[in-house]
C-alpha positions as CSV (number, residue, x, y, z in Angstrom):
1,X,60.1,-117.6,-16.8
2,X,60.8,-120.1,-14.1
3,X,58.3,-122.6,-15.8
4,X,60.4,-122.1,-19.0
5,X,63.5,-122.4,-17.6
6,X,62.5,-125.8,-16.2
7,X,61.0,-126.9,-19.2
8,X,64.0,-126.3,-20.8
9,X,66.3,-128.2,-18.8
10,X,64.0,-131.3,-19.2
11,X,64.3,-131.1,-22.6
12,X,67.9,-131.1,-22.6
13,X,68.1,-134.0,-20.3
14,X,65.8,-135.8,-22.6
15,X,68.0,-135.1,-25.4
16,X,70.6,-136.2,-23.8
17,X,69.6,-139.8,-22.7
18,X,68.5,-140.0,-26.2
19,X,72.0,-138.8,-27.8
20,X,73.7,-141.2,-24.9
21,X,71.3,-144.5,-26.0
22,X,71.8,-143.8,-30.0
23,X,75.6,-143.5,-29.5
24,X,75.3,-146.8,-27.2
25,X,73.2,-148.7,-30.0
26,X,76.1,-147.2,-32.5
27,X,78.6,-149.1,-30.5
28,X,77.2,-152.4,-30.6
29,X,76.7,-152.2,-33.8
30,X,79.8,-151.5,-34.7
31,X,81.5,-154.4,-34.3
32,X,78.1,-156.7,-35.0
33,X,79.6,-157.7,-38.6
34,X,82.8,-158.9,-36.8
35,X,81.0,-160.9,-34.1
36,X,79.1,-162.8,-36.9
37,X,82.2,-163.4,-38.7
38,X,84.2,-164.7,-35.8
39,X,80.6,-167.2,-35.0
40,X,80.6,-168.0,-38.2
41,X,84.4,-169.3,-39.1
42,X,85.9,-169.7,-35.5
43,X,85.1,-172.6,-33.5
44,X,87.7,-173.9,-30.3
45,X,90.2,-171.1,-31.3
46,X,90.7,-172.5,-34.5
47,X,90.0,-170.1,-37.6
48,X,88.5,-171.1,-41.3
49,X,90.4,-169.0,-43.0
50,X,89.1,-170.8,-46.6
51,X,85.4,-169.3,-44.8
52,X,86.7,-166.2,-44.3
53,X,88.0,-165.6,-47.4
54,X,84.5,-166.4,-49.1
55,X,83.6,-163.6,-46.8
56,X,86.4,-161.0,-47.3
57,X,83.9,-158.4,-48.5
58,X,82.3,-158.2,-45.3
59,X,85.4,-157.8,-43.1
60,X,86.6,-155.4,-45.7
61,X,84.0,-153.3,-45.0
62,X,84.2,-153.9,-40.9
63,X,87.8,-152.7,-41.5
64,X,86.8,-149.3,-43.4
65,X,84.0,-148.7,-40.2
66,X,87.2,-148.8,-38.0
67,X,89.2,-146.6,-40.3
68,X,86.2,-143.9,-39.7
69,X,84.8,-144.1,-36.3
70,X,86.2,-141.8,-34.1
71,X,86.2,-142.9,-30.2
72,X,87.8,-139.4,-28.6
73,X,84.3,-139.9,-26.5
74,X,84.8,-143.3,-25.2
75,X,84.7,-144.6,-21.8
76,X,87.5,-147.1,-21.2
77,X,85.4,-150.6,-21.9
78,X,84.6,-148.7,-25.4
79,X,87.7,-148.0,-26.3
80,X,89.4,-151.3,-24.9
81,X,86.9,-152.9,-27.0
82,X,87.8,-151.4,-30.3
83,X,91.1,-151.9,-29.8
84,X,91.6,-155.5,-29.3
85,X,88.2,-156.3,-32.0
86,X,90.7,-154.4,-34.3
87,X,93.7,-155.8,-33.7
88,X,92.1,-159.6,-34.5
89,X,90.1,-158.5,-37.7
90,X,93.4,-156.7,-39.0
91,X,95.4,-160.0,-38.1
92,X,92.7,-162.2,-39.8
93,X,93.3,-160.0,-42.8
94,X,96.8,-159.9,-42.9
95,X,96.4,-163.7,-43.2
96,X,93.9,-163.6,-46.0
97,X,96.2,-161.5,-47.6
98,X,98.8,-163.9,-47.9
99,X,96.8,-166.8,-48.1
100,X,97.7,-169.9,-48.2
101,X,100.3,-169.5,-45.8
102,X,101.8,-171.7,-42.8
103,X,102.5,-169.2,-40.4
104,X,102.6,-165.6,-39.8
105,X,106.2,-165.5,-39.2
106,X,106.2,-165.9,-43.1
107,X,104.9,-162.8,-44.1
108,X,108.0,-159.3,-43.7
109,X,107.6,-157.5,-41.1
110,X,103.7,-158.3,-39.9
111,X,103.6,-156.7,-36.7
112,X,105.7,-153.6,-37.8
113,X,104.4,-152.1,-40.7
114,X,102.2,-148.8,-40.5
115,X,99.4,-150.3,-42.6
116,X,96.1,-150.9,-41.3
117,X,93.6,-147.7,-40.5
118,X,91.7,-147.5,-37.5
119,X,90.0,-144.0,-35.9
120,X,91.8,-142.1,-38.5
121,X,95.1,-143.4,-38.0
122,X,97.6,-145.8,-39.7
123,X,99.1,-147.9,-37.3
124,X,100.7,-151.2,-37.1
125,X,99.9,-154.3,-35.3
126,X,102.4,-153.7,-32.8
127,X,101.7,-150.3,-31.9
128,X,98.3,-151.5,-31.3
129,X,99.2,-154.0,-28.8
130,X,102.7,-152.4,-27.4
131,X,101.7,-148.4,-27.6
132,X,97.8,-148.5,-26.9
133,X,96.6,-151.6,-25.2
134,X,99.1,-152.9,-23.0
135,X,100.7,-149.0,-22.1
136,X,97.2,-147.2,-21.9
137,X,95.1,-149.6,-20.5
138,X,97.8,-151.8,-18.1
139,X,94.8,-154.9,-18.6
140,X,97.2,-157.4,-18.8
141,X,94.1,-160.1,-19.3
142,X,94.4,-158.3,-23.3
143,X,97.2,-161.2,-23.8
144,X,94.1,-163.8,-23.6
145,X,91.9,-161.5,-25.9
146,X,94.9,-160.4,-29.0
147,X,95.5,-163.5,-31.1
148,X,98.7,-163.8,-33.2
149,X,97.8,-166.2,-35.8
150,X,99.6,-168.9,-34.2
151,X,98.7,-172.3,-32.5
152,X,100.9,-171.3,-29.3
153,X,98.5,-167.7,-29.1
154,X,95.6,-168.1,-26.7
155,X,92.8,-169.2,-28.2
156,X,90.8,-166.7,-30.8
157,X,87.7,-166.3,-29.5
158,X,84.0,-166.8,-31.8
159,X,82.6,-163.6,-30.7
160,X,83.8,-159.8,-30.8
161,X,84.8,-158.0,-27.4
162,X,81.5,-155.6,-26.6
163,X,81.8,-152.8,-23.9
164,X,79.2,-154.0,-21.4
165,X,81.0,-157.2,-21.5
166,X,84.1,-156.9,-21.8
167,X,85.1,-157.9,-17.8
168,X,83.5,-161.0,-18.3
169,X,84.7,-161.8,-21.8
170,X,88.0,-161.1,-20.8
171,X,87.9,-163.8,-17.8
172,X,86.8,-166.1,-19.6
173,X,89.9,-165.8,-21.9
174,X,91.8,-166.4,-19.0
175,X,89.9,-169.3,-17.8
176,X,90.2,-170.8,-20.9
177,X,94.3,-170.1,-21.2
178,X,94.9,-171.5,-17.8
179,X,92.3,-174.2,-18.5
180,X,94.7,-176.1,-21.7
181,X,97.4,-177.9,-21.4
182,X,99.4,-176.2,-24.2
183,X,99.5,-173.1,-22.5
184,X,99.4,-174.1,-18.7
185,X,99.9,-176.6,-16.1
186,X,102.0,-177.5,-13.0
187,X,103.8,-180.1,-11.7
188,X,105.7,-180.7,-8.0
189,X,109.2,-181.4,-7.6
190,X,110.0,-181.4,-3.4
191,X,108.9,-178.0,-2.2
192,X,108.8,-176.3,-4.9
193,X,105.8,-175.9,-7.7
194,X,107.1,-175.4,-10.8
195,X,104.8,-173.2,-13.1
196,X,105.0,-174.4,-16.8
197,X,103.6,-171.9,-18.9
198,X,103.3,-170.0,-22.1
199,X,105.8,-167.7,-23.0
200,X,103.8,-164.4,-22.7
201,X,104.4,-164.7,-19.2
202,X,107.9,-164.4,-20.3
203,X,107.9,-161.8,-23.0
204,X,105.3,-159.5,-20.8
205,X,105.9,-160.8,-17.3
206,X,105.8,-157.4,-15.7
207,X,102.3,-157.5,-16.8
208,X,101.4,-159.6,-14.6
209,X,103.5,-158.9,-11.8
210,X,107.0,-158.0,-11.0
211,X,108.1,-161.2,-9.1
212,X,107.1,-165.0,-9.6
213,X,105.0,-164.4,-6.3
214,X,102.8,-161.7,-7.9
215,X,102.0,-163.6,-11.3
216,X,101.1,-166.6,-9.4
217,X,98.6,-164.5,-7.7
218,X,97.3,-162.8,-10.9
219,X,96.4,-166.5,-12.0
220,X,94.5,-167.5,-8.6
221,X,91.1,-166.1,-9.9
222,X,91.2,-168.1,-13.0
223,X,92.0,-171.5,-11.8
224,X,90.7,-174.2,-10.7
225,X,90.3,-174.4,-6.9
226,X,92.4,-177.8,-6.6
227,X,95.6,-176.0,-8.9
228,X,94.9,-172.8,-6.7
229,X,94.8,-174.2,-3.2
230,X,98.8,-175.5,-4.4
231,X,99.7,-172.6,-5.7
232,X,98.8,-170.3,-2.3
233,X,100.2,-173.2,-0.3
234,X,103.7,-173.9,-2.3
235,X,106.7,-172.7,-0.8
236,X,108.8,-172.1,-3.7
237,X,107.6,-171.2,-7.4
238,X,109.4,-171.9,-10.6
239,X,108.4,-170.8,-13.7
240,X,109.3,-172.8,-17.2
241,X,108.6,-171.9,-20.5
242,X,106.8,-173.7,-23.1
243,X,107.6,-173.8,-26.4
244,X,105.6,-171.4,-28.5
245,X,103.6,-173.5,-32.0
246,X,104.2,-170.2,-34.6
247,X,101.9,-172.6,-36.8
248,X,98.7,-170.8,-38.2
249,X,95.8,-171.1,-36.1
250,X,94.0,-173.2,-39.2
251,X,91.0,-175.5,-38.6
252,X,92.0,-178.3,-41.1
């Protein structure tokens, strides 16, 4: 009975590894069609839409394999993962759907309308970025990672965000926003550094830290050690705003 009651258990545990692996494999697959897409038509943040069109069958049907997978048993990377791969394919799409177009802002209502599917809800684009990713998961590196459409959005990145790598692919987003000009740089007026800096870190500055002291240090890691060494060492910090480009994010 003993032997049979061990034999048992090992069974189960194989099963299990097995059922864990095939779900794993599942996930990566997933969002495979999307990171060929995004290889294929993004390059420097700059999209082809005119590609992507040619290829709207393909992200059609990445779209309806959102609509139906359901993620109630994913681990946060999973989940954080499908969430910001879905809210750039549905932006993408939006786009396309209005296409030729000069800027998002020129479509009604894009962030606010209940109309794109995802783990068998209908949701809009800003309860994707407002009610899941930014209040669920408090990451505030997602604001590198969700692209608007827009020149003055962080730069859309030519792969999809995968589980197992989503630390890394999410630093280098922010490497690569503190890294251009058009989004960040500093300059030294007396004692004081002043931080100029797109305006995310105005809309969602709480994100990133509740005083000018604690955003500075949420950029240290990202920076380059010449920038960093001034920021640690200033003895005042100012923050100004640069002006956001709403123009699309088009590779001419």
């Amino acid at each position: 009975m003993k032997k049979i009651l061990i034999l048992s258990t090992a069974v189960l545990v194989l099963v299990w590894f097995s059922f864990s692996a095939e779900a794993a494999d599942k996930i990566d697959d997933l969002h495979a069609t999307w990171d060929k897409l995004l290889k294929k038509h993004v390059k420097n943040g700059l999209v082809n839409y005119k590609g992507f069109a040619n290829d709207v069958k393909q992200l059609d049907r990445y779209l309806e394999t959102l609509e139906k997978t359901g993620i109630s048993t994913y681990n946060r990377e999973q989940e954080l993962a499908f969430w910001i791969n879905a809210y750039n394919a549905y932006t993408v799409k939006l786009i396309l759907d209005h296409y030729p177009i000069k800027s998002i802002r020129k479509i009604d209502n894009p962030w606010g309308k209940r109309t794109w599917k995802a783990a068998g809800q209908t949701l809009s684009l800003d309860y994707i970025e407002h009610k899941i990713l930014r209040k669920k998961f408090e990451e505030p590196r997602i604001h590198f990672a969700v692209v608007c459409a827009s020149i003055g959005c962080p730069d859309l990145q030519s792969f999809a965000f995968q589980p197992e790598k989503l630390n890394d692919q999410l630093a280098l987003a922010a490497r690569q926003f503190f890294a251009s000009p058009k989004h960040f740089y500093i300059k030294e007026d007396k004692n004081t550094i002043i931080i100029h800096i797109n305006k995310i870190f105005s809309w969602f500055g709480n994100d990133f830290g509740k005083t000018k002291k604690e955003r500075a240090a949420f950029m240290l890691p990202y920076l380059d050690k010449s920038t960093a060494e001034k920021l640690k060492q200033a003895k005042s910090l100012a923050f100004k705003y640069l002006p956001y480009d709403w123009n699309l994010n088009e590779k001419k």
